[in-house]
matplotlib code that plots the C-alpha trace (Angstrom):
import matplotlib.pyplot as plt

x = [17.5, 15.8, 14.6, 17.9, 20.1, 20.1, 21.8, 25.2, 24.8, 28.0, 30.3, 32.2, 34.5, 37.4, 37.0, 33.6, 32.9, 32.1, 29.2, 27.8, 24.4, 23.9, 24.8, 22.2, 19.9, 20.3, 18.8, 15.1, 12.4, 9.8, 6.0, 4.6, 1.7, 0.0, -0.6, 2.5, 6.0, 6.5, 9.8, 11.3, 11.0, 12.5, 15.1, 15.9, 15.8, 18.0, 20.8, 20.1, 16.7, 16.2, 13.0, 9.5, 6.5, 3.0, 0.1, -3.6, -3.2, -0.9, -3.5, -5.7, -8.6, -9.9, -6.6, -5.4, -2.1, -1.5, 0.0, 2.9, 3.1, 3.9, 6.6, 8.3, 8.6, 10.3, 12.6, 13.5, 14.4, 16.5, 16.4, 17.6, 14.5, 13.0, 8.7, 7.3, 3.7, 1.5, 0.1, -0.9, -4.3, -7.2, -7.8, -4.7, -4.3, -3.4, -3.5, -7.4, -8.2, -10.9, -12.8, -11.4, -8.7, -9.6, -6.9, -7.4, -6.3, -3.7, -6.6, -8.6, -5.4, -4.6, -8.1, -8.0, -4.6, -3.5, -0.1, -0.4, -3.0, -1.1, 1.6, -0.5, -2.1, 1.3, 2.1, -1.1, 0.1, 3.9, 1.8, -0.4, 2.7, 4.7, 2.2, 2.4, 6.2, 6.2, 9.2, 8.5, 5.5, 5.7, 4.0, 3.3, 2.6, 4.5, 3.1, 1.5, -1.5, -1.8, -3.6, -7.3, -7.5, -4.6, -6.1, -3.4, -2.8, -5.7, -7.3, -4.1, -2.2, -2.0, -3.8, -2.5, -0.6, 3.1, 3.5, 0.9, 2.0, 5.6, 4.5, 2.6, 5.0, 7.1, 4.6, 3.5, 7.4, 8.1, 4.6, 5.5, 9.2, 8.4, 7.2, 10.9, 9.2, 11.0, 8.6, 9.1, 7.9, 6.9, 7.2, 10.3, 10.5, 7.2, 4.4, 1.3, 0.9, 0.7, -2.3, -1.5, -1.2, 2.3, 0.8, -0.7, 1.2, 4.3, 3.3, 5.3, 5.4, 5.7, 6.9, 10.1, 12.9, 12.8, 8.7, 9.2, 11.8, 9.4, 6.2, 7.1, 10.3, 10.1, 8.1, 10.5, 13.2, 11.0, 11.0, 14.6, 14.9, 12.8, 14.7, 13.1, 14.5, 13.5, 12.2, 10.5, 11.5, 8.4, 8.2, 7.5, 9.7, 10.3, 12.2, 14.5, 16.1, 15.6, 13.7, 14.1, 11.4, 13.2, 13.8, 15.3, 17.4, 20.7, 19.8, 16.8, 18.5, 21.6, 18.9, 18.0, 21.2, 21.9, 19.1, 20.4, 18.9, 21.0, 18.6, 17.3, 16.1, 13.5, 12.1, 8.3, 7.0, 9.4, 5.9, 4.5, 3.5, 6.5, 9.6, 7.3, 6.2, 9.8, 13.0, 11.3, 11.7, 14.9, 16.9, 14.5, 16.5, 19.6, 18.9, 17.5, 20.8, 23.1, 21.0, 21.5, 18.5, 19.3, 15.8, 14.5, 10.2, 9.5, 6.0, 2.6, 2.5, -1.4, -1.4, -3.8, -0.6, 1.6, -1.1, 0.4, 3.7, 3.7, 5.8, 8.7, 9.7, 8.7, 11.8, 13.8, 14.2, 15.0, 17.8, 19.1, 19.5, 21.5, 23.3, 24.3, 25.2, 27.2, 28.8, 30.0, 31.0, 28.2, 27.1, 30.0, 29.8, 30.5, 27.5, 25.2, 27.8, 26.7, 23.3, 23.4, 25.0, 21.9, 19.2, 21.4, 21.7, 18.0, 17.0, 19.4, 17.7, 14.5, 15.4, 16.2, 13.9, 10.9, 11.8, 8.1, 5.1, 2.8, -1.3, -3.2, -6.8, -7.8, -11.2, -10.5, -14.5, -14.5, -11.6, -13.1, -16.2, -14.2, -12.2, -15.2, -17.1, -20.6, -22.4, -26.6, -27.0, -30.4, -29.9, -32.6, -30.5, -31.1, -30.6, -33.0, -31.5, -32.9, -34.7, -34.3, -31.4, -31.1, -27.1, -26.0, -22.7, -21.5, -17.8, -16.4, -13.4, -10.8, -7.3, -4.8, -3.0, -6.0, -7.6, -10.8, -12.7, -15.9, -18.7, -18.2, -21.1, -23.0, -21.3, -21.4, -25.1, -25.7, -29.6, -30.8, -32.2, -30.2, -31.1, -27.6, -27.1, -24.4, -24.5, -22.8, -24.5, -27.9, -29.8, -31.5, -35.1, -33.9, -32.3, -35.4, -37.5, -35.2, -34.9, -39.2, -40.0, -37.5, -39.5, -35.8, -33.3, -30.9, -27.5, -25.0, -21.3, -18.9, -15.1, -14.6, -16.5, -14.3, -15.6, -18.4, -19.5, -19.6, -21.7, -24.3, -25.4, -25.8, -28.0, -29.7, -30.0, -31.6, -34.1, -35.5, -34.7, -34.1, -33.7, -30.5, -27.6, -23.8, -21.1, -18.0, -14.8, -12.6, -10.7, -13.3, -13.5, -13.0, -17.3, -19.4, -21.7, -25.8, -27.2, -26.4, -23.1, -20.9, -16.9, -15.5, -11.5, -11.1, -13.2, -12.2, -14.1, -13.6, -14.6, -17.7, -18.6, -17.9, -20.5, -22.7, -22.1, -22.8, -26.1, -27.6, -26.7, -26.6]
y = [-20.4, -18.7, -15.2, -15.2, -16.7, -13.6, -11.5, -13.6, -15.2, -17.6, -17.3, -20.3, -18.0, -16.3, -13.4, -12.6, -9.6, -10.1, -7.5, -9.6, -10.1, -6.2, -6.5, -8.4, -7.2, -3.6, -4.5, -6.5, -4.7, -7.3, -6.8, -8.2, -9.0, -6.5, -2.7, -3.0, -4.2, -7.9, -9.1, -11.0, -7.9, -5.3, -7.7, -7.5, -3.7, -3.6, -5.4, -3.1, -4.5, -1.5, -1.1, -2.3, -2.5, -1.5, -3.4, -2.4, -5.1, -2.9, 0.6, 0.8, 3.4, 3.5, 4.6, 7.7, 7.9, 4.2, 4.5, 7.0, 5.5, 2.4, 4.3, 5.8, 2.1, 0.8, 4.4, 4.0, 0.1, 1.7, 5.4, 4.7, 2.7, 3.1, 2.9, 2.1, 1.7, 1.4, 4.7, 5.4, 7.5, 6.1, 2.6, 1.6, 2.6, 1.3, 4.5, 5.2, 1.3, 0.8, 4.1, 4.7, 7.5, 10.8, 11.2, 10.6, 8.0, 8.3, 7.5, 10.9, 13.3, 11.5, 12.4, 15.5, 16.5, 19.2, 19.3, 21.3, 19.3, 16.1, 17.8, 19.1, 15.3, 14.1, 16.6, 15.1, 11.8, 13.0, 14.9, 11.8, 9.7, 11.9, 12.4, 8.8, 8.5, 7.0, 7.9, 6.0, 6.2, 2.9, 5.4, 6.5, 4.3, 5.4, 1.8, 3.1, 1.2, 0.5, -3.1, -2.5, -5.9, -5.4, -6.8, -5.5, -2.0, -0.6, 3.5, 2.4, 4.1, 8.2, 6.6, 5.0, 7.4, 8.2, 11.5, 12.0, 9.4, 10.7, 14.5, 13.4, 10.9, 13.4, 15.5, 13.5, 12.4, 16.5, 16.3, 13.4, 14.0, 18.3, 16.1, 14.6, 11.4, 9.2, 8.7, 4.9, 5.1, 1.5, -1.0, -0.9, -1.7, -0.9, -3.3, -1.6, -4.2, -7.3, -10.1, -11.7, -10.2, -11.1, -11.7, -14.8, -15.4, -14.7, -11.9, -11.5, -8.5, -9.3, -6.4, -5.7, -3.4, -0.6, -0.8, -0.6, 2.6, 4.2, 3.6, 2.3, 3.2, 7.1, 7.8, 6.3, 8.5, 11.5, 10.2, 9.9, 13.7, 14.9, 13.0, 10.2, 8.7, 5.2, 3.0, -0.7, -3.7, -5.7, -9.3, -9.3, -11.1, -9.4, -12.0, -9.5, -9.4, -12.9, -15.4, -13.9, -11.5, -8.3, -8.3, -11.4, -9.6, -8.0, -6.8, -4.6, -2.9, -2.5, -0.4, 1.8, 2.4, 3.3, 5.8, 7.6, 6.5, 6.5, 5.4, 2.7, -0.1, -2.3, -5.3, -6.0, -8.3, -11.7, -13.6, -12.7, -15.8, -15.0, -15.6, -17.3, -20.2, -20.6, -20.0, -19.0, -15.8, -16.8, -17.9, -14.4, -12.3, -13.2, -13.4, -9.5, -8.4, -10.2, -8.6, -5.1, -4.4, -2.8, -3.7, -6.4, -6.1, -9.8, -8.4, -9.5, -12.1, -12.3, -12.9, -16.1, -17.7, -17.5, -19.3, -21.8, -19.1, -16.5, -13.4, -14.2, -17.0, -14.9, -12.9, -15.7, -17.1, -14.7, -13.9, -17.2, -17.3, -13.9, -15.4, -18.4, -16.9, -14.8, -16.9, -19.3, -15.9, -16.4, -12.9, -10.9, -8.4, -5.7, -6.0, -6.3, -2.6, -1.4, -1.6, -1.3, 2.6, 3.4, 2.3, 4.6, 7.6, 7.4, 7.3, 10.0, 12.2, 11.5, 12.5, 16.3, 19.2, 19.6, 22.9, 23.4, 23.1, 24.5, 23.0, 23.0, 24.5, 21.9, 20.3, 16.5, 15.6, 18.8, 17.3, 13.6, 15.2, 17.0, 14.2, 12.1, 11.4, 11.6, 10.0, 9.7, 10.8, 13.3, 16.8, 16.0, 14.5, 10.8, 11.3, 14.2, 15.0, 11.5, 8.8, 5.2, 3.9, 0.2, -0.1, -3.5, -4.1, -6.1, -6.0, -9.8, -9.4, -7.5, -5.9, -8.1, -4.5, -3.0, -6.2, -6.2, -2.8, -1.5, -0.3, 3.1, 4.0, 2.9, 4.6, 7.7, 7.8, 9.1, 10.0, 7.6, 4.2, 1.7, -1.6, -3.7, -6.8, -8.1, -9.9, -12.8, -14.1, -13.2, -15.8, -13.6, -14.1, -12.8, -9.8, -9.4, -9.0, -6.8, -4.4, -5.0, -3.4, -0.4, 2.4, 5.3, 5.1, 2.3, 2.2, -0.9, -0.6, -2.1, -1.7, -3.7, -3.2, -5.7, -8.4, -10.1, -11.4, -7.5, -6.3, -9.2, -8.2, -4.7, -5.5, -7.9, -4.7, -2.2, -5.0, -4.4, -0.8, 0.9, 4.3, 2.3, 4.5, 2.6, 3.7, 2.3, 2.4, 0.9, 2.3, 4.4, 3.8, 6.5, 5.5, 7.1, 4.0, 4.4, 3.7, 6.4, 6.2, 8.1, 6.9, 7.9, 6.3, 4.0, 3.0, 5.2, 7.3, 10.7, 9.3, 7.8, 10.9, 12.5, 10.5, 11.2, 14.5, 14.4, 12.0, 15.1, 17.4, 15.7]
z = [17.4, 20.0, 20.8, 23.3, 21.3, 18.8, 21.1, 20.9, 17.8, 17.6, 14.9, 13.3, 11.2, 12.6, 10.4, 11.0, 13.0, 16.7, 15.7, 13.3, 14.7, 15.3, 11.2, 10.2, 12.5, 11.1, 7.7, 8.7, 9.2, 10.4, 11.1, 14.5, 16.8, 19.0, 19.5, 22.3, 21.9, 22.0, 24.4, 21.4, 19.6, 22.3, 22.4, 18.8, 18.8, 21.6, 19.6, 16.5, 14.7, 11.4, 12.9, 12.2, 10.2, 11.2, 10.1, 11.0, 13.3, 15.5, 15.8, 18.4, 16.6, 20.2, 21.8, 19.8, 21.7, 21.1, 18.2, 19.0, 22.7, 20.6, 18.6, 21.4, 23.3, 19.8, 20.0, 23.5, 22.5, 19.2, 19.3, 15.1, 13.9, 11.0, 12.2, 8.6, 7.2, 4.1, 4.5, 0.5, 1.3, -0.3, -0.5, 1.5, 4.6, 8.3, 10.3, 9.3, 8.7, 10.7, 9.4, 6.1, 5.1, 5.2, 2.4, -0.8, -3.0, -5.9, -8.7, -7.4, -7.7, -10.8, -12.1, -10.7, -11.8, -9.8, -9.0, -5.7, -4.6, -4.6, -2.5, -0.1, -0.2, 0.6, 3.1, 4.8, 4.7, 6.1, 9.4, 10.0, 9.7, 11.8, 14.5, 15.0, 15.4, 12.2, 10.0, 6.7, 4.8, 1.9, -0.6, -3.3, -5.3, -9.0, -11.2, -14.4, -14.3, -18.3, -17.6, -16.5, -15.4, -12.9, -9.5, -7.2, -8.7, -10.0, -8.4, -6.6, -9.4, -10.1, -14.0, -16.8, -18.4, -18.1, -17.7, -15.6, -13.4, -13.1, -12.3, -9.1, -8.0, -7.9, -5.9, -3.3, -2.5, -2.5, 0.0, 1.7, 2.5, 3.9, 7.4, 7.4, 7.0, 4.1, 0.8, -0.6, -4.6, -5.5, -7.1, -8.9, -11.9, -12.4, -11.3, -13.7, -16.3, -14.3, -14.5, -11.3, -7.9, -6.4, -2.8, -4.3, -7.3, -9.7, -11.7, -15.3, -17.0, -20.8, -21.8, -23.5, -21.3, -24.6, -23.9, -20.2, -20.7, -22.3, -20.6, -16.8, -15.8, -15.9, -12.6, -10.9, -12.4, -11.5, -7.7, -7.7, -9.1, -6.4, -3.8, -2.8, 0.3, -0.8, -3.4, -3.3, -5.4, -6.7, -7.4, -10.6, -13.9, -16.7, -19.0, -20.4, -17.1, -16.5, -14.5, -11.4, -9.5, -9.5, -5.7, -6.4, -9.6, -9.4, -12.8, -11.4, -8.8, -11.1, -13.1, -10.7, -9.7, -13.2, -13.1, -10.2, -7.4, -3.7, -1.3, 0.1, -1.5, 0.8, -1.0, -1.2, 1.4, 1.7, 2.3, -0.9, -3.0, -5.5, -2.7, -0.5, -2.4, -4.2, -2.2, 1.1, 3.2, 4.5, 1.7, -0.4, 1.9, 1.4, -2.2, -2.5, -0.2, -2.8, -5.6, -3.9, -1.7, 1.2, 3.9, 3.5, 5.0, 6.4, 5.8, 7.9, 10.6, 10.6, 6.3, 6.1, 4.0, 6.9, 9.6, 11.9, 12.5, 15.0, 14.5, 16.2, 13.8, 10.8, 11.9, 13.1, 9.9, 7.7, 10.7, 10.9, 7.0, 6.9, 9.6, 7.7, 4.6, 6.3, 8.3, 5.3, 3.5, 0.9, 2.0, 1.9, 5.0, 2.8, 1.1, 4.6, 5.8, 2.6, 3.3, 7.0, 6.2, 3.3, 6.0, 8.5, 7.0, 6.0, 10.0, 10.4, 8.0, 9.0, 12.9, 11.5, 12.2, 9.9, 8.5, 7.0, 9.5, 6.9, 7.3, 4.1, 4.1, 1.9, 2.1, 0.7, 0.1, -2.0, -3.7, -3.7, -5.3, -8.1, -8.8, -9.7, -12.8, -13.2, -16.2, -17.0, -13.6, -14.1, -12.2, -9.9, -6.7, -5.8, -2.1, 0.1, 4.0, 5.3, 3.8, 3.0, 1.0, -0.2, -0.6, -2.5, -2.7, -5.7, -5.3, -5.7, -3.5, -1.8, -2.8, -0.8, 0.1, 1.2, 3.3, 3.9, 5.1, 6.3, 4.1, 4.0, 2.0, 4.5, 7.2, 4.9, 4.9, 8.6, 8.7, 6.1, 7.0, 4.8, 4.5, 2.7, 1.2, -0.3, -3.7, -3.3, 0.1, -0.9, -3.1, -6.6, -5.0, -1.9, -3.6, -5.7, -3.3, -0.9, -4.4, -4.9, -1.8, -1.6, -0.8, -1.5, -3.6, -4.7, -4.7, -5.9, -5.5, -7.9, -8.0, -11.4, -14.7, -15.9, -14.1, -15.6, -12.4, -10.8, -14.8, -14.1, -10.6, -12.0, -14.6, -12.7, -10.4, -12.8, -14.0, -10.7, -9.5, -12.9, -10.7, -8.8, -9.3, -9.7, -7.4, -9.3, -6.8, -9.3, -13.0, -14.9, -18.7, -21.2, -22.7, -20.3, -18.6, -19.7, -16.6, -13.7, -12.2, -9.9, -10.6, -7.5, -8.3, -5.0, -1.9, 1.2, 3.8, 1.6, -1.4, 0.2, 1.8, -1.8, -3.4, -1.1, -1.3, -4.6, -4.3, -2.4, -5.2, -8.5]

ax = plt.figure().add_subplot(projection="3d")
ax.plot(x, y, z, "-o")
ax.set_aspect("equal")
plt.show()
């Protein structure tokens, strides 16, 4: 089926309703290609697309009225579209991707732990989203990150305990949602004890449903008491529900429906590893309508997993499956009504006047630098006004919602001469000698203390520098760490400039 074809859709069904491609159209929310709007795209909004997803892909940093120039051509295309994004603060970010957020991540207010800063952090994120013509922010994130090897999760996470977690969910939706920009908590049921990262894998959670009551499931009630417009369905299996991701799980959403919740449910990306690699987007999609998600996100057209397709077909066939299934009567139209009214009423609220216009005088490197935890670091500072730095940078990886950034250490220390390297591309003798010849201070960042791999490079670090001081972006354990370290909860431009901050003032 073709880009044209979509906006007459034939039926085969005398009882299927002649505005049936407008009905299926009115529950994908697809990512595409560019920082303008596509034709096949316009086209698809014009015969009532939900709306879209942004990717970093889709921000011009150069252009700042790109971005909400961009929004208005998808509003004058569907004046109803939901504009979404994975705006989180922190590590995850597609707004500030190029630079870094100037937001903090949920790790820092979790460590923090003030209430009214997390609000004010999600009011933040509401106004950036906002001023972009964005009206969905896929945040915050309400897992309870209880596994410290958790690859996907991680300073991603308000912590790892319950309470805590549910408190600032609860506060950066109430933040979030002041901008009149819907808050999505994620990822129902609760993705914080995983192994496996569900972009590239199944992840199972093997945990009992009494276990997951008590530990996972109650930020996710707290969101829904303060209101939250919309939640996210993770891929994840937990066998008490059965073998099914959760998107995938009538069970799940049955759940949290059960708890209260009346928004919208949007599933996690359909070209995750956990739909993708199984039943395939299509086929996902109609699976996560029947199992009583309401959005479905066909998710990034530029993953490496989905090379060789263009954005256009990503779309395509996830429409030409709901069009199937609904055709046969496999997907009751009931069911796509249902869902079509949720995402609805959602846009409508979103498009009513922002009642509180209120700017917070908040400083967010203060708050970065508050947040952290310093061990063995003597009071003397490591870093003068200018100087030269060496920065190594252990870190074996990237977080597959995050994507690959910047160094922002490096782009935090404005006035030093630094001279980088990182680990993995530079042979041990190279290194050596790179660390034998530093004439300043030496820094190595880490975002794992987990990884054995991460723990080697540092020792083999201090065997060389023992003055090198650790920047660890990942979980902090509850030992403080012998050697000097700054635990700065997540790798971002506020926390870099926080622990530079601190480097100056020890």
């Amino acid at each position: 089926m073709t880009s044209s074809d979509l906006q007459h859709a034939p039926s085969t069904a005398d009882d299927i309703s002649p505005d049936l491609p407008r009905l299926i159209n009115s529950v994908i929310l697809p990512g595409f290609v560019g920082t303008t709007v596509p034709q096949w795209l316009a086209k698809a909004l014009q015969n009532g697309l939900a709306g879209v997803v942004y990717f970093a892909h889709n921000i011009d940093p150069d252009a700042p009225a790109q971005v909400s120039a961009l929004s208005a051509a998808i509003r004058a295309a569907n004046p109803a579209a939901v504009i979404g994004v994975d705006e989180e603060g922190g590590n995850v970010t597609r707004l500030q991707a190029r630079d870094g957020s100037s937001i903090p991540g949920a790790a820092v207010l979790g460590a923090l732990n003030d209430l009214p800063t997390t609000v004010a952090a999600g009011r933040a994120i509401g106004r950036l989203c906002r001023d972009a013509g964005i009206n969905l922010t896929i945040a915050p994130v309400a897992d309870v990150n209880t596994n410290p090897l958790n690859p996907v999760i991680g300073v991603r996470a308000f912590g790892a305990d319950t309470e805590l977690v549910s408190a600032h969910t609860a506060a950066a939706v109430t933040g979030i949602q002041t901008q009149r920009v819907a808050a999505c908590a994620k990822h129902f049921p609760g993705h914080g004890d995983t192994v496996a990262d569900s972009h590239m894998d199944t992840a199972r959670v093997e945990l009992t449903m009494a276990e997951m009551a008590q530990f996972h499931l109650p930020p996710f009630k707290a969101a829904t008491e303060a209101g939250v417009a919309s939640m996210m369905s993770a891929h994840i299996i937990i066998p008490e529900l059965g073998e099914a991701p959760a998107t995938l799980n009538p069970a799940a959403s049955a759940l949290l429906r059960e708890m209260g919740f009346e928004g919208v449910l949007i599933t996690d990306a359909l070209d995750m590893a956990a739909v993708r690699a199984t039943v395939g987007p299509g086929e996902g999609g109609v699976l996560a309508l029947l199992a009583g998600n309401d959005l479905l996100c066909v998710g990034n057209p530029l993953n490496a997993y989905t090379t060789g397709r263009d954005d256009e077909s990503c779309y395509v066939e996830v429409y030409d499956a709901l069009l199937a299934a609904a055709t046969s009567g496999r997907l009751p139209l009931e069911t796509l009504r249902t869902a079509a009214a949720r995402v609805q009423k959602l846009a409508q609220w979103c498009a009513g006047e922002v009642a509180e216009t209120k700017h917070d005088d908040v400083e967010w490197v203060s708050v970065a630098a508050r947040a952290a935890r310093v061990d063995s670091l003597s009071t003397k500072p490591v870093l003068a006004g200018s100087g030269a730095v060496t920065l190594v940078d252990a870190r074996t990886g990237h977080n597959m919602a995050a994507g690959p950034t910047e160094n922002f250490i490096a782009t935090a220390l404005t006035g030093y001469t630094v001279s980088s390297a990182h680990a993995q591309q530079t042979p041990a003798p190279e290194l050596a000698e790179l660390l034998k010849q530093s004439p300043g201070a030496v820094l190595v960042i880490v975002d794992s203390l987990a990884s054995a791999e991460q723990l080697a490079t540092v020792e083999f670090i201090l065997a060389q520098a023992p003055q090198a001081v650790v920047i660890n972006a990942g979980l902090v354990a509850d030992a403080p760490t012998e050697n000097a370290t700054i635990h700065c909860h997540g790798f971002s431009r506020v926390s870099a400039e926080a622990v530079v901050r601190l480097l100056k003032t020890a």
